[in-house]
C-alpha positions in Angstrom: 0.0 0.0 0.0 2.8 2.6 0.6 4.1 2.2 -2.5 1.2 3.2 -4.5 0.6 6.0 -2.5 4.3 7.2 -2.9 3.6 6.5 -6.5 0.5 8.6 -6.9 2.2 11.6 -4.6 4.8 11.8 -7.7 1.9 12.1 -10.0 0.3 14.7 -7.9 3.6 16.6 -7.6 4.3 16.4 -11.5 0.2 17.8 -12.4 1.0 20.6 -9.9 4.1 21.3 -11.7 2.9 21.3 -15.5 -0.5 22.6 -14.4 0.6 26.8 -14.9 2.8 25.8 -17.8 -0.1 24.9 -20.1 -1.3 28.1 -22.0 -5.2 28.2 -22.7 -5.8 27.0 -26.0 -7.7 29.7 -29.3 -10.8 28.7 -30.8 -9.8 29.0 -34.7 -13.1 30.2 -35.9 -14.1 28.6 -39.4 -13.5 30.6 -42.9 -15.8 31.1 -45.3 -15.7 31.3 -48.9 -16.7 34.1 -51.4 -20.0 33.5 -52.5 -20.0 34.1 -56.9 -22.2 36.9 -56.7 -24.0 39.0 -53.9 -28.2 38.8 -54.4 -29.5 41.6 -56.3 -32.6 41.8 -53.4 -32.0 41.1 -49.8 -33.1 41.7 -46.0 -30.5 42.6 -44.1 -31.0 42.9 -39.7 -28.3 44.7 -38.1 -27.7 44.3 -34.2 -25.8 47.1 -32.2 -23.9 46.9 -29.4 -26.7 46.7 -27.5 -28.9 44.3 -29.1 -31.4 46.5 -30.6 -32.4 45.4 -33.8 -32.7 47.1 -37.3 -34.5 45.9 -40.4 -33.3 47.4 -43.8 -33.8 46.5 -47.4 -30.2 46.1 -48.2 -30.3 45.8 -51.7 -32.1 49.7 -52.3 -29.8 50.8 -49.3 -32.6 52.0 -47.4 -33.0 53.6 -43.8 -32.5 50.7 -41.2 -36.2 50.6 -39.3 -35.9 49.8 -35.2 -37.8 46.7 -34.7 -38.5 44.8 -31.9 -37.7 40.8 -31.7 -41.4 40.2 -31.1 -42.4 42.2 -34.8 -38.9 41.1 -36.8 -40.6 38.3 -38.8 -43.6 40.6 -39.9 -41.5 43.1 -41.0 -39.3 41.1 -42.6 -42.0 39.3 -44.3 -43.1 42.8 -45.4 -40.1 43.7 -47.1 -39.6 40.3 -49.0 -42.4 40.8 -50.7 -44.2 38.5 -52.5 -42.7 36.0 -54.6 -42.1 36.7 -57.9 -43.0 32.8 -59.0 -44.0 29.8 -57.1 -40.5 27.9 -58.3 -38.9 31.3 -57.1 -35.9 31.5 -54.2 -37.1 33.4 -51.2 -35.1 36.9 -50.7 -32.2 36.0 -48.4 -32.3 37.4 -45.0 -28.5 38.7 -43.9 -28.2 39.3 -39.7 -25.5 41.7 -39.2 -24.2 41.9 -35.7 -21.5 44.3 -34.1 -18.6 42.4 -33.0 -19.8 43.2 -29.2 -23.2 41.6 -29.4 -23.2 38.0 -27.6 -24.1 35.3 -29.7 -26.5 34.5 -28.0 -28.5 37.4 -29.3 -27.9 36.2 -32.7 -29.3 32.8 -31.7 -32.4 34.6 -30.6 -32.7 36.3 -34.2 -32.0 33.1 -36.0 -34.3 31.2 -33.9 -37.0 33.9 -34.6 -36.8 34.0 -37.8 -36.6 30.5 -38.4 -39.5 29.7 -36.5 -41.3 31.8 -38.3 -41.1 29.9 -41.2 -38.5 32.5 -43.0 -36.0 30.7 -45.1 -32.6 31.3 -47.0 -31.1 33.0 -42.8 -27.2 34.0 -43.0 -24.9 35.6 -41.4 -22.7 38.6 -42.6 -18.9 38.1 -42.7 -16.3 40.3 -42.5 -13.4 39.6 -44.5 -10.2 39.3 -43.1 -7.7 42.1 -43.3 
């Protein structure tokens, strides 16, 4: 019996040791590709730093509207329009968030939107410098 437990003393002594010497690890985000062409229409909701949300048509460059979550999918709805055809691609919805924002907030858009039954959701991307 002693000799395990001068065995798992070493052990504890060396984890104490190489404990602080291990630096926290980065997340490496993901990259994302350049799409071929940006949509000729599209929604675009921008969220400031903090959290309020703005609906603008991004394509006509348009005054961003404040919104709240509960009235974001009826407006956006609104300024998708109808469709043009019934085989026709839904205008894209683009969420723009300022770097400050917690995701989570972003999750709350998503989720609003999706549940709603709006289609074609993505995120905005800044390209690396």
């Amino acid at each position: 019996m002693v000799p395990f437990i001068d065995v798992m003393l070493v052990l504890l002594i060396i984890f104490m040791v190489t404990a602080p010497l291990i630096t926290p690890s980065q997340i490496e985000l993901p990259t994302v590709g350049q799409a071929a062409r940006q949509p000729e229409r599209f929604v675009q909701v921008l969220i400031d730093r903090q959290g309020q949300l703005q609906v603008r048509e991004g394509a006509a460059h348009a005054a961003a509207i404040s919104v709240a979550l509960e009235q974001l999918p009826a407006r956006v709805r609104e300024l998708q329009g109808p469709p043009v055809a019934a085989d026709a691609a839904p205008v894209p919805v683009i969420i723009s968030a300022d770097r400050e924002v917690k995701y989570e907030s972003v999750l709350q858009v998503m989720d609003a939107l999706q549940g709603a039954g709006i289609a074609r959701v993505g995120l905005s991307v800044q390209a690396s410098r």
